[in-house]
N, C-alpha and C positions, 0 to 999 in steps of 0.2 A: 277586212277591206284593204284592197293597197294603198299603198304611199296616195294621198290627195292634200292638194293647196287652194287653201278656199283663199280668193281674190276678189270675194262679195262681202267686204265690210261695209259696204254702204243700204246693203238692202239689211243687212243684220249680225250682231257681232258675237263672239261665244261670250258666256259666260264669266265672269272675271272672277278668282279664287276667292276673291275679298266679299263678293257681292252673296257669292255659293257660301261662304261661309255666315256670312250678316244673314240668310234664308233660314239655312238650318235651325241656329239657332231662335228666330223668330217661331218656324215651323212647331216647337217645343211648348209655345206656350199657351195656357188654356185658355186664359181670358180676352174679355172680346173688350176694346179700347176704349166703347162708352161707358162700360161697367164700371159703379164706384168700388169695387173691393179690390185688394190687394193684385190678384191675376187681371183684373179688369186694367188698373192704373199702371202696371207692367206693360202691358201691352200698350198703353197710351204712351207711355216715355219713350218706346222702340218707334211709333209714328213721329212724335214729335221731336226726336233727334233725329231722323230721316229728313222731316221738311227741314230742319235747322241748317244742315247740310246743305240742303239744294238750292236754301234761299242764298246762302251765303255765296255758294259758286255763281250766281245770275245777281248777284248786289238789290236783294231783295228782302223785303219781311219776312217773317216764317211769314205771318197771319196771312198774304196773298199768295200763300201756294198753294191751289186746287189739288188735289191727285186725281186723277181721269184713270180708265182704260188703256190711253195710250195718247198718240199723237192725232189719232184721227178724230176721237172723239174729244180731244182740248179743243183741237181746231172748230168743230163744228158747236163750242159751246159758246168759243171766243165770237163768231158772224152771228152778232146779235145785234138788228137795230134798238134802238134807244138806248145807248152809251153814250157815256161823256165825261168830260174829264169838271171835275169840283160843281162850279156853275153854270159852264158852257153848254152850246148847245146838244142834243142830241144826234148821232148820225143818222140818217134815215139812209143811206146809200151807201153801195161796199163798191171799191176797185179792187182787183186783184192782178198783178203781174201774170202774164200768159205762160209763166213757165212752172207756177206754181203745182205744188203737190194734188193730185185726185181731189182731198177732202175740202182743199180751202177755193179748187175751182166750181164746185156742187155749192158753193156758195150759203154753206150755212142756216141761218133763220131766216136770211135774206129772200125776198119776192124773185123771181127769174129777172124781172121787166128793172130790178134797183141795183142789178150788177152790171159791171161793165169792166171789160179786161184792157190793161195797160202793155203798154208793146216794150218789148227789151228789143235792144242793138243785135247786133250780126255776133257780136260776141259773147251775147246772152247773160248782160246785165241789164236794169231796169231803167230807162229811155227816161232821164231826170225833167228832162225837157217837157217829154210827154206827160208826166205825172203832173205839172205845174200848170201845165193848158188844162188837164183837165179837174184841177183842183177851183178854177177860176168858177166853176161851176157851183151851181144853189141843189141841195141842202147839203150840208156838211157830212163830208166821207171818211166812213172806217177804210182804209188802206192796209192791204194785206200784201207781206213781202215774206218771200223767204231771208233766212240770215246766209246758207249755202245752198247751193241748188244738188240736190241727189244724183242729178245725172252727169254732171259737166264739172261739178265742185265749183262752178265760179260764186264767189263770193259778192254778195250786193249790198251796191251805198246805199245803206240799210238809215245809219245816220245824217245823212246829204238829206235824205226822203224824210224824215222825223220832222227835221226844219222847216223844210217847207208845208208839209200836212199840218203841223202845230198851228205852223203861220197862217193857215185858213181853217183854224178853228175844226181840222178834222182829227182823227185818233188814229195811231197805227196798231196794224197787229203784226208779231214778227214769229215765223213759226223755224225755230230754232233747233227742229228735232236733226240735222244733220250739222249742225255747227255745232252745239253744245260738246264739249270733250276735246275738239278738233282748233276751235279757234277762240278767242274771249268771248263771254257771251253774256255781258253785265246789261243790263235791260237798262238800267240809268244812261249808262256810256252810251246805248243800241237808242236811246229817243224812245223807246218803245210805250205805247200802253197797257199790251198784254204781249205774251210771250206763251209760246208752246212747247217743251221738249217731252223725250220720250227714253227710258230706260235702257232698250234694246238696243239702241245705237251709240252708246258707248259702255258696254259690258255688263249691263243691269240685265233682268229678266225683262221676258217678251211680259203682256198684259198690265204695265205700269207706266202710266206717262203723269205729266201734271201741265196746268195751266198758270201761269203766272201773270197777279194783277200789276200794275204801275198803283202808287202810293197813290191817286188823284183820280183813278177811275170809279164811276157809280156807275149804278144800273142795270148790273150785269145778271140774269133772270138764270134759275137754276135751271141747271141739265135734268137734272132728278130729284123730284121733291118725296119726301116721306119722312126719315128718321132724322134729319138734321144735320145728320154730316156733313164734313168739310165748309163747318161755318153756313150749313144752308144750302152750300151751291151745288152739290152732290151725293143727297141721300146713298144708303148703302155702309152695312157695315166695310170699311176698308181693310184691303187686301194687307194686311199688317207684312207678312213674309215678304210679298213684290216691294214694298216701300222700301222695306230693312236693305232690299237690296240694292234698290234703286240710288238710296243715300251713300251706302259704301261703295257703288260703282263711278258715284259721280268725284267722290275724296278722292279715288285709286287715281280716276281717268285726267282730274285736275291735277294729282301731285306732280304725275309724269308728262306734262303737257309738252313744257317748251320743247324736252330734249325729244320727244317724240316727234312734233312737227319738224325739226332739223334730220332726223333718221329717215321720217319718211320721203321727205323732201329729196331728200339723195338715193332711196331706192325709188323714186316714181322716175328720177333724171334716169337713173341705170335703163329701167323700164321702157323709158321711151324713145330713148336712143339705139337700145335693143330693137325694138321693133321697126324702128327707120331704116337700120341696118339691114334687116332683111326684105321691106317693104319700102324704098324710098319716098314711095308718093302720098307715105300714109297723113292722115289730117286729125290732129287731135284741134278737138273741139274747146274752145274759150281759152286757148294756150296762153292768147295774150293780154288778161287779166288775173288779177286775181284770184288762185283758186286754191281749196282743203288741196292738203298738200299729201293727203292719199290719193285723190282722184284722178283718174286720167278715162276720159272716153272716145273712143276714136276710130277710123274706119278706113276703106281702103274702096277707091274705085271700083264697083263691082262687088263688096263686100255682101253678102246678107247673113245680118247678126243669126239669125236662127239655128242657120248651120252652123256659124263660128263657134256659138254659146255652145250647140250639142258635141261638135267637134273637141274643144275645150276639154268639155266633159269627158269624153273617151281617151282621153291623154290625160284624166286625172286634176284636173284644174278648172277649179269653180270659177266663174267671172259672170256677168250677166249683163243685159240687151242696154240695160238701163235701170229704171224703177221697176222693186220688184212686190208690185200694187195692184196687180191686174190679174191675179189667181192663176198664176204661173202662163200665162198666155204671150208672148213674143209679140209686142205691137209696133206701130210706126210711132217713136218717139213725139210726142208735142211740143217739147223741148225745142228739139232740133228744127221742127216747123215753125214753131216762133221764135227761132233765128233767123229765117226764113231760108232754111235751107229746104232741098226739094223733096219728094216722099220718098226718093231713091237713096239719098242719105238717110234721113230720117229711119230708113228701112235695113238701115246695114251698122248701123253704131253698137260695138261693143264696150263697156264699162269693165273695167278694172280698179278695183278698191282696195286695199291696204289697211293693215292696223298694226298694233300692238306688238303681237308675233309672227307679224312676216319679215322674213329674212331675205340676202343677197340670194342665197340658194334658192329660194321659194322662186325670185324674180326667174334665175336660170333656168327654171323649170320651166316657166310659162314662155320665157323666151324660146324657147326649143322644143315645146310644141306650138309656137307661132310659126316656127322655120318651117318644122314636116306638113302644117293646118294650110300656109300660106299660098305656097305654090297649087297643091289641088284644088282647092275654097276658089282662089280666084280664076283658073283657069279656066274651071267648071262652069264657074258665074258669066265668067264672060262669055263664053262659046255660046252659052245657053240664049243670050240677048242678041249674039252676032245674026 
């Protein structure tokens, strides 16, 4: 295959050597980690140095770290009515911010008629104001937020929202599968009561996520009931190899944090000044906030992502529409509709993500098939509307 620069770290990230190696050697061993014999109890010590690991990155117990399938299935385990925190009451009602992920807008164990979605600003954080009006409200609300948003990277007063939900007696959830790696992600500091991350988005294997409890929650009804694992909450022998990896991708991804977010931070500026350059009128979305300091999503009057993304592609450079959740189909962002920006936008945003090892060079790359992409993509587009 030729030279190609994958630019979709956000929808999924390669494999990190630490994590391939913590696999293999899991992959080796024969016992299964309920078993009390020798292979059985190996196996249990490779899980529970795993959660040791993950609890410690998120300032939590091992004992509240679930392991799931992933992110979507933590989420959908976390939207449980009758939760609560020690004695408090129960929530019988979920909010969810409008920009939220597929799985936590499907709203969970939640009834249709007991959700109700919370509006974010023009700059696609979550509308503080709005959440307090509607916290004033009878019965008390699980509140679900993301910690970074997948398409935009802006970052939400994830703790501003803690305060206030606490303060009327409701629970938050914070679904942290794109922050974890990229920004702090300690659930005590976050207000949180449960927390969701997920392996694949910062270097772990695909089919490993976990769900993380706050010290104070009860209640919370298993996803799978049968053999007892995961303390009860998720029957199913566990995936011993994904965990192994899961934990050494989460050490790797935390050791190289700070200096990472400063590297990326200065090729996403390279990045977007590159693209102004050839594009002046271009609009990167939630610029002015804060945002994962890989992310950049942005468009160009006249733009449609579909082309640009295939376009891209035949130049060798991965990048993508936005969230990539919807079985590779090119849709109108809801993101960008619950900015309230128009379908026309919403319909032209391309996403450019970053990681680990993307280089100035990789940036050049993408820059210079924006230059040859740019001029035809919009000329075309436009003509085609004139």
């Amino acid at each position: 295959m030729p030279h190609r620069v994958y630019l979709d770290w956000n929808a999924t990230t390669p494999l990190r050597h630490e994590a391939r190696e913590a696999m293999a050697e899991a992959w080796d061993l024969q016992g299964n980690p309920s078993s009390v014999h020798a292979e059985g109890r190996h196996a249990r010590r490779v899980v529970e140095e795993a959660r040791g690991a993950i609890a410690a990155a998120v300032g939590a117990l091992p004992r509240n770290v679930i392991f799931t399938s992933g992110g979507t299935e933590g989420n959908a385990l976390a939207l449980s009515p009758g939760l609560r925190r020690g004695s408090g009451h129960q929530v019988q009602r979920l909010m969810v911010s409008a920009i939220e992920h597929a799985s936590v807008l499907s709203g969970g164990q939640f009834r249709a008629d007991c959700i109700s979605k919370l509006e974010v600003t023009p700059a696609g954080v979550l509308d503080l104001g709005r959440l307090a009006a509607n916290l004033d409200n009878e019965p008390p609300a699980l509140v679900s937020l993301m910690l970074a948003n997948n398409e935009t990277g802006a970052v939400q007063p994830v703790a501003q929202a803690a305060e206030a939900i606490h303060a009327a007696g409701g629970l938050l959830h914070v679904d942290a599968v794109q922050g974890l790696g990229k920004i702090p992600s300690d659930i005590k500091a976050l207000g949180a009561d449960l927390m969701t991350i997920s392996a694949h988005k910062l270097g772990g294997p695909k089919g490993i996520g976990a769900l993380i409890l706050g010290e104070r929650l009860q209640g919370l009804p298993p996803m799978l009931r049968g053999g007892g694992q995961e303390r009860g909450q998720r029957a199913g022998t566990e995936n011993v190899a994904g965990i192994a990896g899961f934990g050494a991708a989460v050490k790797a991804a935390l050791g190289e944090l700070p200096n990472e977010t400063v590297r990326q931070d200065r090729l996403r500026g390279q990045l977007e000044s590159g693209l102004r350059r050839h594009t002046p009128d271009l609009i990167v979305f939630s610029e002015g906030v804060p945002r994962l300091s890989n992310s950049t999503l942005f468009t160009v009057p006249g733009l449609r992502a579909e082309t640009a993304v295939i376009g891209f592609d035949l130049e060798g450079i991965a990048v993508s529409s936005g969230s990539a959740c919807s079985s590779g189909k090119v849709q109108p962002s809801h993101v960008l509709e619950a900015m309230g920006f128009g379908r026309e936008m919403a319909n032209g945003a391309v996403r450019v993500s970053l990681g680990w090892s993307t280089t100035a060079e990789d940036i050049d790359c993408c820059l210079e098939a924006w230059r040859k992409l740019a001029g035809t993509l919009l000329r075309g587009e436009r003509r085609n509307t004139a």
